[in-house]
KENUTOR-488809 format. One line per 10 residues: their letters; for each residue x, y, z of C-alpha. Coordinates in Angstrom, 1 decimal. Example, Ala and Ser with C-alpha at 12.3 -4.5 7.8 and 13.67 -1.06 7.14 Angstrom:
2
as> 12.3,-4.5,7.8 ~ 13.7,-1.1,7.1
//
This chain:
338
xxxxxxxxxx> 0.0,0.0,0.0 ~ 1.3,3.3,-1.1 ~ 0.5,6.3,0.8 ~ 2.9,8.8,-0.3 ~ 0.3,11.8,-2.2 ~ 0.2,12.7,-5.3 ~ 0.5,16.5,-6.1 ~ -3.2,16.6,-6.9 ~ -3.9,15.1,-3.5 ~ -1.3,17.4,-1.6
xxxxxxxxxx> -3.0,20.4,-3.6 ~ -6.2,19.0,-2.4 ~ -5.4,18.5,1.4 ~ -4.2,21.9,1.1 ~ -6.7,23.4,0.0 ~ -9.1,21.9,2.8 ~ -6.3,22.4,5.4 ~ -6.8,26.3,4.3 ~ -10.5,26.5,4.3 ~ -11.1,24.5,7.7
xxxxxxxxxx> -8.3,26.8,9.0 ~ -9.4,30.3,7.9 ~ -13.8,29.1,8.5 ~ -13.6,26.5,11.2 ~ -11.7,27.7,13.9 ~ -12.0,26.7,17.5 ~ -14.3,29.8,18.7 ~ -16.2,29.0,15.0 ~ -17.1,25.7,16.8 ~ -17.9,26.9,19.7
xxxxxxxxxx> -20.2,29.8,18.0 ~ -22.0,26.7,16.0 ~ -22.9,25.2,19.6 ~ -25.8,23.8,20.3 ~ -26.9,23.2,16.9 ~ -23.6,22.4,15.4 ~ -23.9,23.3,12.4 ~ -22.3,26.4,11.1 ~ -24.3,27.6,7.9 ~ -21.2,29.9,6.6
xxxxxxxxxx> -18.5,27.0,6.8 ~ -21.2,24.8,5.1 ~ -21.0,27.2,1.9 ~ -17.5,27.8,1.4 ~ -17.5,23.7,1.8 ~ -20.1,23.9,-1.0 ~ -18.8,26.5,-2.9 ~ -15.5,24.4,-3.1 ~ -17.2,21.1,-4.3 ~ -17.0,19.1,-1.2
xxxxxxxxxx> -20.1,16.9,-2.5 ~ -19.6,17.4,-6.1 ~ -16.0,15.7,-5.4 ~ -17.9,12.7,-4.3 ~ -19.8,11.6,-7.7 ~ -18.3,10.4,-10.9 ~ -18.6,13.0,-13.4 ~ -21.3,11.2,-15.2 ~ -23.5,11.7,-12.8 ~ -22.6,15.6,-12.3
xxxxxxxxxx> -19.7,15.5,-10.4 ~ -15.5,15.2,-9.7 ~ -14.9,11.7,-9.5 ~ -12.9,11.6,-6.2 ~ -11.5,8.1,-5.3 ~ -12.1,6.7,-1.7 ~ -8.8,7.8,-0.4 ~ -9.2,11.7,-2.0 ~ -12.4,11.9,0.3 ~ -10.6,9.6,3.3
xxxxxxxxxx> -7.7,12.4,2.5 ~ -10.5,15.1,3.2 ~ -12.2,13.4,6.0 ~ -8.8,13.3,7.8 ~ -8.6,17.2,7.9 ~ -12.5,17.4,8.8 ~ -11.6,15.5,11.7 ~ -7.9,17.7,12.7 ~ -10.6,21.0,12.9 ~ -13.9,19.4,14.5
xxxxxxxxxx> -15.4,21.3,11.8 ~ -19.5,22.2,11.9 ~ -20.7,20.5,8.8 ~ -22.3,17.1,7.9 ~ -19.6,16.8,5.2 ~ -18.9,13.0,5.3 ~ -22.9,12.0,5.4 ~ -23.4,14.7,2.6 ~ -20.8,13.0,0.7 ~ -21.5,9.3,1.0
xxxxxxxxxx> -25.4,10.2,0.3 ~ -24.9,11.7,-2.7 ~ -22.5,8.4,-3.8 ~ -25.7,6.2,-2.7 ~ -28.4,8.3,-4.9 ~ -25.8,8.2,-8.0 ~ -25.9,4.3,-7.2 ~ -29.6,4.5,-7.5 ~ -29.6,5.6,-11.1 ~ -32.7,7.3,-12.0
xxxxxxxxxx> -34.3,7.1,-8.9 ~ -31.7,9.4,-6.8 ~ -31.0,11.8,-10.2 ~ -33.6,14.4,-9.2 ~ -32.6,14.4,-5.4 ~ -29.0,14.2,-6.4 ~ -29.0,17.1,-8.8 ~ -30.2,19.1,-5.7 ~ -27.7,18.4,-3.5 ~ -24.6,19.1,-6.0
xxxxxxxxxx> -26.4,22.3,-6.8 ~ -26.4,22.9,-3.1 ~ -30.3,23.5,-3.1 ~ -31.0,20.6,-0.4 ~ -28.8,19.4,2.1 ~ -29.0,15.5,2.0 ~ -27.6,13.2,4.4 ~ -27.0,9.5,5.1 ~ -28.3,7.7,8.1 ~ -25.7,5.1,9.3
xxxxxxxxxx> -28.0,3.2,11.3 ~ -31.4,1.2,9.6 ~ -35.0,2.3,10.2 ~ -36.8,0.7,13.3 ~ -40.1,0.5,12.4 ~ -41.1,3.7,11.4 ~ -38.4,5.8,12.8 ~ -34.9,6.3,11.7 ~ -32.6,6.9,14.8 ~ -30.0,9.6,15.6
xxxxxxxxxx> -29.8,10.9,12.4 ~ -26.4,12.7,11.2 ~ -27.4,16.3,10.0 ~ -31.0,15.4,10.4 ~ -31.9,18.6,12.7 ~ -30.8,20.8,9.7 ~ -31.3,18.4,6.5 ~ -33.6,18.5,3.5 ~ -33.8,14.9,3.2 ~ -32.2,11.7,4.1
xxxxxxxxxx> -31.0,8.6,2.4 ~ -31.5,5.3,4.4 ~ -32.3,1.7,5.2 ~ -35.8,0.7,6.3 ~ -37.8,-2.3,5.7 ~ -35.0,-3.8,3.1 ~ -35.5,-0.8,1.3 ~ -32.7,2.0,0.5 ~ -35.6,5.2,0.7 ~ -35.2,9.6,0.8
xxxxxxxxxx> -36.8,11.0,3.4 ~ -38.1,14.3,2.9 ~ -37.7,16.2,6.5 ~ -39.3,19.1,7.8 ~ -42.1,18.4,10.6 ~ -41.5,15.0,11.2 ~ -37.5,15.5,13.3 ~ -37.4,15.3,16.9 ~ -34.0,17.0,17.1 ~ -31.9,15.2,20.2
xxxxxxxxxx> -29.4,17.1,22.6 ~ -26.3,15.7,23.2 ~ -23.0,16.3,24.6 ~ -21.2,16.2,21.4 ~ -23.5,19.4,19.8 ~ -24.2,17.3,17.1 ~ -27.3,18.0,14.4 ~ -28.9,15.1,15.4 ~ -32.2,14.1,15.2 ~ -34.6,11.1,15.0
xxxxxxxxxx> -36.7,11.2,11.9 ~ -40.3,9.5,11.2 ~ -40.5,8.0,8.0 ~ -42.8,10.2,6.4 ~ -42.6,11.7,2.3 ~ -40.9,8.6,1.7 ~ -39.7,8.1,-2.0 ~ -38.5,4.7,-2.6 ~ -34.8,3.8,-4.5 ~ -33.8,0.5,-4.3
xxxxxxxxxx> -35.3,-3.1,-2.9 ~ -34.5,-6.3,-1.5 ~ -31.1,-7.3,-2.3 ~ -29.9,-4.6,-4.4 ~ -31.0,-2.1,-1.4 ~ -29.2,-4.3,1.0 ~ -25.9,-3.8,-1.9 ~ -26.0,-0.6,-1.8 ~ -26.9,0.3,1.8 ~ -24.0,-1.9,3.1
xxxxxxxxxx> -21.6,-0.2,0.6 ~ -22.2,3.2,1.5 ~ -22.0,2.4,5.3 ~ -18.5,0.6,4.6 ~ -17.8,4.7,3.2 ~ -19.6,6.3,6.2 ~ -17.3,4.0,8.3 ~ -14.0,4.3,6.2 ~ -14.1,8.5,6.3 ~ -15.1,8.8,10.0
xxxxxxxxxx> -12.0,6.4,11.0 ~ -10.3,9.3,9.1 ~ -12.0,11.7,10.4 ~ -11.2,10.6,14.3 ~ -7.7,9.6,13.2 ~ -7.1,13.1,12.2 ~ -9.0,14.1,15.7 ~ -6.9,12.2,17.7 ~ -3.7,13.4,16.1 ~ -4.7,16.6,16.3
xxxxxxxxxx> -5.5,16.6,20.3 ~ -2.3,15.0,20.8 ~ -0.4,17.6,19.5 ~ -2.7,20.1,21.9 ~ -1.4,17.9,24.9 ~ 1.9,18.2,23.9 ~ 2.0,22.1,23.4 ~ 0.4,22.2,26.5 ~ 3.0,20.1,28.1 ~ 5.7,22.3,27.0
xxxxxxxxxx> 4.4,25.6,28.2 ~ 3.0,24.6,32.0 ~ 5.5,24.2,34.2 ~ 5.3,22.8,38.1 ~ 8.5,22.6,40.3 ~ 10.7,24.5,37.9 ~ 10.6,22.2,34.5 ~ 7.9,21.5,32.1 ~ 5.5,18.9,33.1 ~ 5.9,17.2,29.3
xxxxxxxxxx> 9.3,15.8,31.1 ~ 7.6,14.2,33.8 ~ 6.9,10.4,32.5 ~ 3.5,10.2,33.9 ~ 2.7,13.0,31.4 ~ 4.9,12.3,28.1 ~ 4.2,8.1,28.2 ~ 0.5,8.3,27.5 ~ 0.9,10.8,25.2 ~ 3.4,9.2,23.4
xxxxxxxxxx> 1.3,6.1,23.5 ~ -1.5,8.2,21.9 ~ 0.7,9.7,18.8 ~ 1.5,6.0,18.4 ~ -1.9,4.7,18.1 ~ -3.6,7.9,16.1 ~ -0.7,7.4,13.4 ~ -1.6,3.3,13.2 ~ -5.2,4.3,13.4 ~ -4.6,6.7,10.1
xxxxxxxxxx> -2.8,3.8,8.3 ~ -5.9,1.5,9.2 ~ -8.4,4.3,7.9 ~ -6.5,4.8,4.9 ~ -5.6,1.1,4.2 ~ -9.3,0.6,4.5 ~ -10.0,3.9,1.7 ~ -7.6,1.9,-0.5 ~ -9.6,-0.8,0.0 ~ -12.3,-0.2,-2.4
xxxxxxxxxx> -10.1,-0.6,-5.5 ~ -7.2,-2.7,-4.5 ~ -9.1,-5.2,-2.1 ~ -12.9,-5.0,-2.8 ~ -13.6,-8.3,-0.9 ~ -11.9,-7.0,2.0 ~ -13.7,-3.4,1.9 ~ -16.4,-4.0,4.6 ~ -14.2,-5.9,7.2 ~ -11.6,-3.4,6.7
xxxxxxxxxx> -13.7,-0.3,7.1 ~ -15.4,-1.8,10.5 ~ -11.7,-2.2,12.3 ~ -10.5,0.9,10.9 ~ -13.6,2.5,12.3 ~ -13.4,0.3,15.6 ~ -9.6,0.8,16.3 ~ -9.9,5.0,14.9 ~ -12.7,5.3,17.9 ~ -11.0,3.8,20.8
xxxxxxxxxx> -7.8,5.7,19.7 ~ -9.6,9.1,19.4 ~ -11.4,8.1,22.7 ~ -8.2,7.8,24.6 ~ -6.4,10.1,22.8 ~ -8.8,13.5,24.0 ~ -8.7,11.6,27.5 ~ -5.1,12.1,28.0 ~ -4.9,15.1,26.4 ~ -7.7,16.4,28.8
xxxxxxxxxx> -6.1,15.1,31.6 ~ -2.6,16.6,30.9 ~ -4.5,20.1,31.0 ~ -5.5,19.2,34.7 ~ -8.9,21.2,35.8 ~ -8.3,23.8,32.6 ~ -9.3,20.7,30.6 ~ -12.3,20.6,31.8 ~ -13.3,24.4,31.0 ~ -15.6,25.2,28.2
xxxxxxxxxx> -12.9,27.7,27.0 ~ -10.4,24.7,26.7 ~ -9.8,23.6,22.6 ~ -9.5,20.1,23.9 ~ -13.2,19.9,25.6 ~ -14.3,20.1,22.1 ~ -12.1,17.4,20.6 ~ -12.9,15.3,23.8 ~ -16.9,15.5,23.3 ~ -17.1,15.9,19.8
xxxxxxxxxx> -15.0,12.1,18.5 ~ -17.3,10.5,21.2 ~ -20.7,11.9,19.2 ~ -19.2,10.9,15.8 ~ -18.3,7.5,17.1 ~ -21.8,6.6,18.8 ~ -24.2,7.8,15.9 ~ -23.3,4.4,14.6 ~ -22.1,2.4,18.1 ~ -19.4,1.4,20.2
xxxxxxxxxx> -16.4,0.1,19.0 ~ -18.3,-3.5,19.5 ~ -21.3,-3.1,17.3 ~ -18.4,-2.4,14.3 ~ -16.2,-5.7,15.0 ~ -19.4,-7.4,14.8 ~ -19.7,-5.8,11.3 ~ -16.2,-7.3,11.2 ~ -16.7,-11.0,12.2 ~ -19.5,-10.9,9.7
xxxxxxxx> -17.6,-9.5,6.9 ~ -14.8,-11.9,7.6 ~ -16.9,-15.6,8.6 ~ -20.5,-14.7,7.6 ~ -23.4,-13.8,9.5 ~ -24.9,-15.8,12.1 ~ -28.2,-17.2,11.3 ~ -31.1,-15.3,13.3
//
Protein backbone atom coordinates (compact mmCIF):
# COMPACT_ATOMS: atom_id res chain seq x y z
CA UNK A 1 0.00 0.00 0.00
CA UNK A 2 1.33 3.29 -1.12
CA UNK A 3 0.47 6.29 0.82
CA UNK A 4 2.89 8.77 -0.27
CA UNK A 5 0.35 11.84 -2.18
CA UNK A 6 0.19 12.69 -5.34
CA UNK A 7 0.53 16.49 -6.07
CA UNK A 8 -3.19 16.56 -6.88
CA UNK A 9 -3.89 15.09 -3.52
CA UNK A 10 -1.29 17.36 -1.63
CA UNK A 11 -2.96 20.37 -3.60
CA UNK A 12 -6.21 18.98 -2.36
CA UNK A 13 -5.41 18.47 1.40
CA UNK A 14 -4.17 21.88 1.11
CA UNK A 15 -6.70 23.45 0.03
CA UNK A 16 -9.10 21.94 2.83
CA UNK A 17 -6.29 22.37 5.39
CA UNK A 18 -6.78 26.32 4.35
CA UNK A 19 -10.50 26.46 4.34
CA UNK A 20 -11.11 24.48 7.71
CA UNK A 21 -8.35 26.78 8.96
CA UNK A 22 -9.44 30.27 7.87
CA UNK A 23 -13.81 29.14 8.48
CA UNK A 24 -13.59 26.45 11.19
CA UNK A 25 -11.69 27.69 13.86
CA UNK A 26 -11.99 26.70 17.52
CA UNK A 27 -14.31 29.77 18.73
CA UNK A 28 -16.18 28.99 15.02
CA UNK A 29 -17.05 25.69 16.76
CA UNK A 30 -17.86 26.90 19.74
CA UNK A 31 -20.24 29.76 18.02
CA UNK A 32 -21.97 26.71 16.05
CA UNK A 33 -22.89 25.23 19.58
CA UNK A 34 -25.76 23.78 20.27
CA UNK A 35 -26.88 23.24 16.89
CA UNK A 36 -23.60 22.38 15.40
CA UNK A 37 -23.85 23.28 12.36
CA UNK A 38 -22.31 26.39 11.10
CA UNK A 39 -24.33 27.60 7.89
CA UNK A 40 -21.18 29.87 6.63
CA UNK A 41 -18.53 27.01 6.85
CA UNK A 42 -21.17 24.78 5.12
CA UNK A 43 -21.04 27.21 1.92
CA UNK A 44 -17.48 27.76 1.42
CA UNK A 45 -17.48 23.70 1.81
CA UNK A 46 -20.10 23.88 -1.04
CA UNK A 47 -18.85 26.45 -2.91
CA UNK A 48 -15.52 24.45 -3.11
CA UNK A 49 -17.19 21.10 -4.30
CA UNK A 50 -17.05 19.13 -1.16
CA UNK A 51 -20.11 16.88 -2.48
CA UNK A 52 -19.65 17.38 -6.12
CA UNK A 53 -16.05 15.69 -5.37
CA UNK A 54 -17.89 12.67 -4.29
CA UNK A 55 -19.75 11.61 -7.69
CA UNK A 56 -18.29 10.44 -10.88
CA UNK A 57 -18.62 12.98 -13.45
CA UNK A 58 -21.34 11.22 -15.20
CA UNK A 59 -23.49 11.70 -12.77
CA UNK A 60 -22.61 15.63 -12.27
CA UNK A 61 -19.68 15.47 -10.42
CA UNK A 62 -15.53 15.17 -9.73
CA UNK A 63 -14.93 11.75 -9.50
CA UNK A 64 -12.88 11.60 -6.19
CA UNK A 65 -11.50 8.05 -5.29
CA UNK A 66 -12.09 6.72 -1.66
CA UNK A 67 -8.80 7.82 -0.40
CA UNK A 68 -9.22 11.69 -1.96
CA UNK A 69 -12.43 11.88 0.30
CA UNK A 70 -10.61 9.61 3.30
CA UNK A 71 -7.66 12.44 2.53
CA UNK A 72 -10.48 15.13 3.17
CA UNK A 73 -12.21 13.41 6.05
CA UNK A 74 -8.83 13.31 7.76
CA UNK A 75 -8.62 17.22 7.93
CA UNK A 76 -12.47 17.36 8.76
CA UNK A 77 -11.63 15.54 11.75
CA UNK A 78 -7.95 17.68 12.65
CA UNK A 79 -10.63 21.00 12.90
CA UNK A 80 -13.91 19.35 14.51
CA UNK A 81 -15.43 21.26 11.78
CA UNK A 82 -19.53 22.18 11.89
CA UNK A 83 -20.69 20.54 8.80
CA UNK A 84 -22.27 17.13 7.87
CA UNK A 85 -19.60 16.76 5.23
CA UNK A 86 -18.93 13.04 5.30
CA UNK A 87 -22.89 12.03 5.38
CA UNK A 88 -23.41 14.73 2.57
CA UNK A 89 -20.76 13.00 0.69
CA UNK A 90 -21.52 9.27 1.00
CA UNK A 91 -25.44 10.18 0.35
CA UNK A 92 -24.92 11.72 -2.66
CA UNK A 93 -22.52 8.42 -3.80
CA UNK A 94 -25.67 6.22 -2.69
CA UNK A 95 -28.43 8.31 -4.89
CA UNK A 96 -25.75 8.20 -7.98
CA UNK A 97 -25.88 4.29 -7.22
CA UNK A 98 -29.56 4.48 -7.47
CA UNK A 99 -29.58 5.64 -11.13
CA UNK A 100 -32.67 7.34 -11.98
CA UNK A 101 -34.27 7.13 -8.88
CA UNK A 102 -31.69 9.37 -6.83
CA UNK A 103 -30.96 11.80 -10.22
CA UNK A 104 -33.64 14.44 -9.21
CA UNK A 105 -32.65 14.43 -5.43
CA UNK A 106 -28.97 14.25 -6.43
CA UNK A 107 -28.98 17.15 -8.82
CA UNK A 108 -30.25 19.11 -5.74
CA UNK A 109 -27.67 18.39 -3.55
CA UNK A 110 -24.60 19.08 -5.96
CA UNK A 111 -26.35 22.27 -6.77
CA UNK A 112 -26.43 22.95 -3.09
CA UNK A 113 -30.31 23.50 -3.12
CA UNK A 114 -30.95 20.56 -0.41
CA UNK A 115 -28.84 19.35 2.11
CA UNK A 116 -29.04 15.54 2.04
CA UNK A 117 -27.62 13.24 4.41
CA UNK A 118 -27.00 9.54 5.11
CA UNK A 119 -28.28 7.70 8.06
CA UNK A 120 -25.71 5.07 9.28
CA UNK A 121 -28.05 3.16 11.34
CA UNK A 122 -31.41 1.21 9.56
CA UNK A 123 -35.00 2.31 10.19
CA UNK A 124 -36.75 0.73 13.33
CA UNK A 125 -40.11 0.54 12.39
CA UNK A 126 -41.10 3.71 11.35
CA UNK A 127 -38.35 5.75 12.84
CA UNK A 128 -34.85 6.25 11.67
CA UNK A 129 -32.64 6.90 14.85
CA UNK A 130 -29.98 9.60 15.58
CA UNK A 131 -29.81 10.90 12.43
CA UNK A 132 -26.36 12.68 11.23
CA UNK A 133 -27.45 16.32 10.05
CA UNK A 134 -30.99 15.35 10.38
CA UNK A 135 -31.89 18.59 12.67
CA UNK A 136 -30.78 20.81 9.69
CA UNK A 137 -31.33 18.39 6.46
CA UNK A 138 -33.60 18.52 3.54
CA UNK A 139 -33.79 14.93 3.19
CA UNK A 140 -32.17 11.74 4.12
CA UNK A 141 -31.01 8.59 2.38
CA UNK A 142 -31.53 5.35 4.40
CA UNK A 143 -32.28 1.70 5.16
CA UNK A 144 -35.84 0.66 6.33
CA UNK A 145 -37.76 -2.34 5.71
CA UNK A 146 -34.96 -3.78 3.10
CA UNK A 147 -35.50 -0.83 1.29
CA UNK A 148 -32.71 2.00 0.46
CA UNK A 149 -35.60 5.18 0.71
CA UNK A 150 -35.20 9.57 0.76
CA UNK A 151 -36.77 11.02 3.41
CA UNK A 152 -38.13 14.25 2.94
CA UNK A 153 -37.66 16.25 6.49
CA UNK A 154 -39.32 19.09 7.82
CA UNK A 155 -42.12 18.39 10.58
CA UNK A 156 -41.51 14.95 11.16
CA UNK A 157 -37.53 15.45 13.30
CA UNK A 158 -37.45 15.26 16.94
CA UNK A 159 -33.99 16.98 17.05
CA UNK A 160 -31.92 15.16 20.21
CA UNK A 161 -29.36 17.15 22.62
CA UNK A 162 -26.27 15.70 23.15
CA UNK A 163 -23.05 16.33 24.59
CA UNK A 164 -21.16 16.19 21.40
CA UNK A 165 -23.48 19.35 19.81
CA UNK A 166 -24.23 17.34 17.10
CA UNK A 167 -27.31 17.98 14.44
CA UNK A 168 -28.91 15.07 15.41
CA UNK A 169 -32.23 14.08 15.20
CA UNK A 170 -34.60 11.14 15.01
CA UNK A 171 -36.70 11.16 11.89
CA UNK A 172 -40.35 9.45 11.15
CA UNK A 173 -40.46 8.03 7.99
CA UNK A 174 -42.80 10.20 6.40
CA UNK A 175 -42.65 11.72 2.33
CA UNK A 176 -40.90 8.57 1.73
CA UNK A 177 -39.73 8.14 -1.97
CA UNK A 178 -38.49 4.68 -2.65
CA UNK A 179 -34.85 3.80 -4.49
CA UNK A 180 -33.79 0.47 -4.28
CA UNK A 181 -35.28 -3.07 -2.92
CA UNK A 182 -34.46 -6.31 -1.49
CA UNK A 183 -31.11 -7.33 -2.30
CA UNK A 184 -29.90 -4.57 -4.36
CA UNK A 185 -30.96 -2.12 -1.37
CA UNK A 186 -29.20 -4.31 0.98
CA UNK A 187 -25.85 -3.84 -1.86
CA UNK A 188 -26.04 -0.60 -1.80
CA UNK A 189 -26.92 0.34 1.82
CA UNK A 190 -23.99 -1.95 3.07
CA UNK A 191 -21.61 -0.24 0.58
CA UNK A 192 -22.24 3.17 1.48
CA UNK A 193 -21.97 2.37 5.35
CA UNK A 194 -18.45 0.63 4.64
CA UNK A 195 -17.83 4.73 3.21
CA UNK A 196 -19.65 6.30 6.15
CA UNK A 197 -17.33 3.98 8.27
CA UNK A 198 -13.95 4.35 6.23
CA UNK A 199 -14.11 8.48 6.31
CA UNK A 200 -15.07 8.78 10.00
CA UNK A 201 -12.00 6.43 10.99
CA UNK A 202 -10.33 9.33 9.09
CA UNK A 203 -11.99 11.72 10.35
CA UNK A 204 -11.24 10.56 14.26
CA UNK A 205 -7.74 9.58 13.16
CA UNK A 206 -7.15 13.06 12.21
CA UNK A 207 -8.99 14.12 15.70
CA UNK A 208 -6.86 12.20 17.71
CA UNK A 209 -3.73 13.41 16.08
CA UNK A 210 -4.70 16.64 16.28
CA UNK A 211 -5.48 16.64 20.34
CA UNK A 212 -2.26 14.99 20.83
CA UNK A 213 -0.44 17.62 19.55
CA UNK A 214 -2.70 20.07 21.91
CA UNK A 215 -1.35 17.86 24.87
CA UNK A 216 1.90 18.21 23.92
CA UNK A 217 2.00 22.15 23.45
CA UNK A 218 0.44 22.21 26.47
CA UNK A 219 3.00 20.15 28.06
CA UNK A 220 5.65 22.33 27.02
CA UNK A 221 4.43 25.64 28.16
CA UNK A 222 3.00 24.62 31.96
CA UNK A 223 5.50 24.25 34.23
CA UNK A 224 5.33 22.75 38.09
CA UNK A 225 8.50 22.62 40.27
CA UNK A 226 10.67 24.51 37.93
CA UNK A 227 10.58 22.25 34.54
CA UNK A 228 7.90 21.51 32.09
CA UNK A 229 5.49 18.89 33.11
CA UNK A 230 5.94 17.24 29.26
CA UNK A 231 9.30 15.84 31.10
CA UNK A 232 7.62 14.21 33.82
CA UNK A 233 6.93 10.35 32.49
CA UNK A 234 3.49 10.19 33.94
CA UNK A 235 2.73 12.98 31.43
CA UNK A 236 4.87 12.31 28.11
CA UNK A 237 4.24 8.14 28.25
CA UNK A 238 0.47 8.26 27.45
CA UNK A 239 0.88 10.84 25.22
CA UNK A 240 3.41 9.22 23.37
CA UNK A 241 1.33 6.07 23.47
CA UNK A 242 -1.45 8.22 21.87
CA UNK A 243 0.73 9.67 18.80
CA UNK A 244 1.53 5.97 18.43
CA UNK A 245 -1.90 4.74 18.11
CA UNK A 246 -3.55 7.86 16.06
CA UNK A 247 -0.73 7.43 13.44
CA UNK A 248 -1.61 3.33 13.16
CA UNK A 249 -5.23 4.34 13.36
CA UNK A 250 -4.57 6.69 10.11
CA UNK A 251 -2.83 3.81 8.31
CA UNK A 252 -5.88 1.51 9.17
CA UNK A 253 -8.39 4.32 7.86
CA UNK A 254 -6.49 4.82 4.91
CA UNK A 255 -5.57 1.15 4.22
CA UNK A 256 -9.26 0.58 4.52
CA UNK A 257 -9.98 3.87 1.67
CA UNK A 258 -7.55 1.85 -0.54
CA UNK A 259 -9.60 -0.85 -0.02
CA UNK A 260 -12.34 -0.17 -2.41
CA UNK A 261 -10.07 -0.61 -5.47
CA UNK A 262 -7.17 -2.68 -4.54
CA UNK A 263 -9.06 -5.16 -2.11
CA UNK A 264 -12.92 -4.96 -2.78
CA UNK A 265 -13.64 -8.33 -0.93
CA UNK A 266 -11.94 -6.97 1.99
CA UNK A 267 -13.66 -3.36 1.91
CA UNK A 268 -16.43 -3.99 4.61
CA UNK A 269 -14.25 -5.92 7.16
CA UNK A 270 -11.59 -3.43 6.73
CA UNK A 271 -13.69 -0.29 7.10
CA UNK A 272 -15.40 -1.80 10.47
CA UNK A 273 -11.67 -2.21 12.27
CA UNK A 274 -10.51 0.93 10.92
CA UNK A 275 -13.63 2.53 12.33
CA UNK A 276 -13.36 0.34 15.59
CA UNK A 277 -9.59 0.85 16.32
CA UNK A 278 -9.88 4.97 14.93
CA UNK A 279 -12.74 5.26 17.88
CA UNK A 280 -11.04 3.79 20.84
CA UNK A 281 -7.79 5.69 19.71
CA UNK A 282 -9.64 9.15 19.44
CA UNK A 283 -11.37 8.10 22.74
CA UNK A 284 -8.18 7.83 24.61
CA UNK A 285 -6.43 10.07 22.77
CA UNK A 286 -8.77 13.46 23.99
CA UNK A 287 -8.68 11.62 27.53
CA UNK A 288 -5.13 12.09 27.98
CA UNK A 289 -4.85 15.14 26.40
CA UNK A 290 -7.66 16.45 28.83
CA UNK A 291 -6.07 15.11 31.64
CA UNK A 292 -2.62 16.57 30.89
CA UNK A 293 -4.49 20.06 31.03
CA UNK A 294 -5.54 19.17 34.73
CA UNK A 295 -8.93 21.25 35.83
CA UNK A 296 -8.32 23.82 32.56
CA UNK A 297 -9.26 20.69 30.58
CA UNK A 298 -12.35 20.61 31.76
CA UNK A 299 -13.35 24.38 31.01
CA UNK A 300 -15.58 25.19 28.17
CA UNK A 301 -12.87 27.70 26.98
CA UNK A 302 -10.36 24.74 26.68
CA UNK A 303 -9.84 23.60 22.57
CA UNK A 304 -9.47 20.09 23.90
CA UNK A 305 -13.17 19.95 25.58
CA UNK A 306 -14.25 20.11 22.07
CA UNK A 307 -12.10 17.40 20.63
CA UNK A 308 -12.88 15.31 23.79
CA UNK A 309 -16.88 15.52 23.29
CA UNK A 310 -17.09 15.90 19.77
CA UNK A 311 -14.98 12.12 18.54
CA UNK A 312 -17.27 10.51 21.25
CA UNK A 313 -20.67 11.90 19.21
CA UNK A 314 -19.23 10.91 15.83
CA UNK A 315 -18.29 7.51 17.06
CA UNK A 316 -21.78 6.64 18.75
CA UNK A 317 -24.19 7.84 15.86
CA UNK A 318 -23.28 4.45 14.60
CA UNK A 319 -22.08 2.41 18.13
CA UNK A 320 -19.42 1.36 20.22
CA UNK A 321 -16.43 0.09 19.05
CA UNK A 322 -18.31 -3.50 19.50
CA UNK A 323 -21.26 -3.12 17.32
CA UNK A 324 -18.36 -2.43 14.31
CA UNK A 325 -16.16 -5.68 15.03
CA UNK A 326 -19.39 -7.44 14.84
CA UNK A 327 -19.69 -5.85 11.30
CA UNK A 328 -16.18 -7.33 11.21
CA UNK A 329 -16.68 -10.96 12.17
CA UNK A 330 -19.52 -10.92 9.75
CA UNK A 331 -17.61 -9.50 6.91
CA UNK A 332 -14.82 -11.87 7.57
CA UNK A 333 -16.87 -15.60 8.59
CA UNK A 334 -20.53 -14.68 7.60
CA UNK A 335 -23.37 -13.78 9.53
CA UNK A 336 -24.91 -15.78 12.05
CA UNK A 337 -28.21 -17.18 11.26
CA UNK A 338 -31.06 -15.30 13.32
Amino acid sequence: MDLSLSDEQRQLVDSFAAIYARESTPERVRAAEPSGFDPKLWKALLETGAVEMAVDEAEGGWGASEVDLALIAEQFGRAVASAPVIESQVGARLLAACGDAGSELLEQSLAGDKLVSFAPRPGHGDLLPLVPAGAVADAVVAFADKRVVAVGVSGNRQPVQNLGTLPLADITLDDVKILAEGADAERLFSTAVDLWLTLTANALAGAAKKAVEIGVEYAKQRHAFGTAIGSFQAVSHPLADSATAADGARLLALKAACAFADEPGRASELAAMAFAFAYETARDATNRSLHTHGGYGFGMEGDIQLYYRRVRGWAMVYGEPGVALDRVADARYGAVAG
